[in-house]
C-alpha positions as CSV (number, residue, x, y, z in Angstrom):
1,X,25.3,31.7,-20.1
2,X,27.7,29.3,-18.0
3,X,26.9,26.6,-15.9
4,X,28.1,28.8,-12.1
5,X,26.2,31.8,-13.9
6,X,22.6,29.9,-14.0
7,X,23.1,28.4,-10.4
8,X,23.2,31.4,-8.9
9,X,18.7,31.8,-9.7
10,X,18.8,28.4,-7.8
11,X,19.4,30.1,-4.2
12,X,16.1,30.2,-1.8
13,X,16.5,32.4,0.8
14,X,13.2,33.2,3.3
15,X,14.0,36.3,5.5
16,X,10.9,36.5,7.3
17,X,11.3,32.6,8.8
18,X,10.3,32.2,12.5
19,X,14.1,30.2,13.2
20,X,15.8,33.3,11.4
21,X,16.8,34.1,7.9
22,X,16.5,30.3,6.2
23,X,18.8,30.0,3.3
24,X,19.0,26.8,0.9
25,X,21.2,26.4,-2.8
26,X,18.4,25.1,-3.6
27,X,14.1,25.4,-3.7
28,X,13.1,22.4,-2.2
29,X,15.0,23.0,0.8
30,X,17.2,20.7,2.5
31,X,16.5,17.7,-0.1
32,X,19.2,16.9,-2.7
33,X,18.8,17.1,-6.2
34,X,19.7,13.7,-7.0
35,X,16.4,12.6,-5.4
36,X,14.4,15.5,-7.7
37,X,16.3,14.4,-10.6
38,X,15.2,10.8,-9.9
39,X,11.7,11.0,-10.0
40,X,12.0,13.3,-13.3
41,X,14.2,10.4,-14.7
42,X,11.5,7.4,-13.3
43,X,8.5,10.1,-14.7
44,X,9.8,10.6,-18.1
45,X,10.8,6.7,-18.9
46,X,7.1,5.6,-17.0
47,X,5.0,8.0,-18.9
48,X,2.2,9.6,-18.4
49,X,0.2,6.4,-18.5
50,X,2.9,4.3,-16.5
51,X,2.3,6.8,-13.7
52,X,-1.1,6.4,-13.7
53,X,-0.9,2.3,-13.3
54,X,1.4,2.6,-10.4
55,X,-0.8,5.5,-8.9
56,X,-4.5,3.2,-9.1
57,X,-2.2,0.1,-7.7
58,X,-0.6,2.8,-4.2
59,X,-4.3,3.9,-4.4
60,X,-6.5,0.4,-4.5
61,X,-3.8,-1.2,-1.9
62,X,-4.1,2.0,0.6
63,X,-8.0,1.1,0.5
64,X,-7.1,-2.6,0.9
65,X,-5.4,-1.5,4.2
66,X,-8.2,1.0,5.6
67,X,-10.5,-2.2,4.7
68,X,-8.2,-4.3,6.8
69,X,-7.7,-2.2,9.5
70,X,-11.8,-1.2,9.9
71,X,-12.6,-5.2,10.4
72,X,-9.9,-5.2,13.6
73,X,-11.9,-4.9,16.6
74,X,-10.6,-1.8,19.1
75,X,-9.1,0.1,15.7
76,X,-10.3,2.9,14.3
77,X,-9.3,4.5,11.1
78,X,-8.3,8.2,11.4
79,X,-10.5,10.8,9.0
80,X,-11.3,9.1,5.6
81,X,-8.5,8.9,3.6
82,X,-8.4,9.8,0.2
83,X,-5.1,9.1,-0.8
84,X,-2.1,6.6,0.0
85,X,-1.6,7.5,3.8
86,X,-3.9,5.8,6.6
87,X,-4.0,6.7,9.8
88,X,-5.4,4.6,12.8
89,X,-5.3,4.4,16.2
90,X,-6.7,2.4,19.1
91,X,-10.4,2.8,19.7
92,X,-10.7,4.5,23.0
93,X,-14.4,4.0,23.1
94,X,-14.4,0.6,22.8
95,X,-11.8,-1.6,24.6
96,X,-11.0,-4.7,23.4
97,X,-12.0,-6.4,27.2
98,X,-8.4,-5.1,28.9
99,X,-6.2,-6.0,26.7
100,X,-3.7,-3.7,23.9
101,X,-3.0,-3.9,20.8
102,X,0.2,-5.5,19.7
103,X,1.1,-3.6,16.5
104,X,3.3,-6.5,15.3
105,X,0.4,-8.6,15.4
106,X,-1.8,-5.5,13.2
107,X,0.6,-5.6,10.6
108,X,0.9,-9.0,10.2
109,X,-2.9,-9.5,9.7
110,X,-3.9,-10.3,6.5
């Protein structure tokens, strides 16, 4: 089978979209391939085990950050975050005595 005769099970095409019929060359959308081919690339020279060490280091450095962010009076962390994404915000229910956070100063705290 040739190369122009495979791409052509590559097309997405979602009729029943709420913007209209929503049609891609590829499955993940929008993205390019070069980023998907990437992260196969990084995956297979990494390993399975590689992975894992960079995954527990994203992982104990996200809970580093929720630790951080939980001792800054008039911050709250948002939900309880299992992964590498924390959300805060300003703690509504406790002012710090009229003043706002400056977010520079947040992330330079440490």
């Amino acid at each position: 089978m040739f190369f122009f005769q495979l791409r052509s099970f590559q097309y997405f095409v979602a009729a029943e979209w709420t913007g209209g019929i929503y049609a891609s060359p590829s499955m993940p959308g929008s993205r390019p391939g070069g980023l998907i081919a990437a992260t196969w690339a990084a995956l297979v020279r990494m390993g399975e085990a590689g992975y894992l060490d960079c995954a527990r280091a994203i992982m104990s450095t996200a809970k580093e950050i929720e630790a951080g962010i939980r001792t800054i009076p008039g911050l709250r962390v948002l939900g309880n975050p299992h992964m590498a994404v924390v959300a805060f915000a300003a703690d509504e229910a406790t002012p710090v005595r009229g003043t706002t956070i400056n977010i520079y100063k947040v992330s330079a705290r440490h």
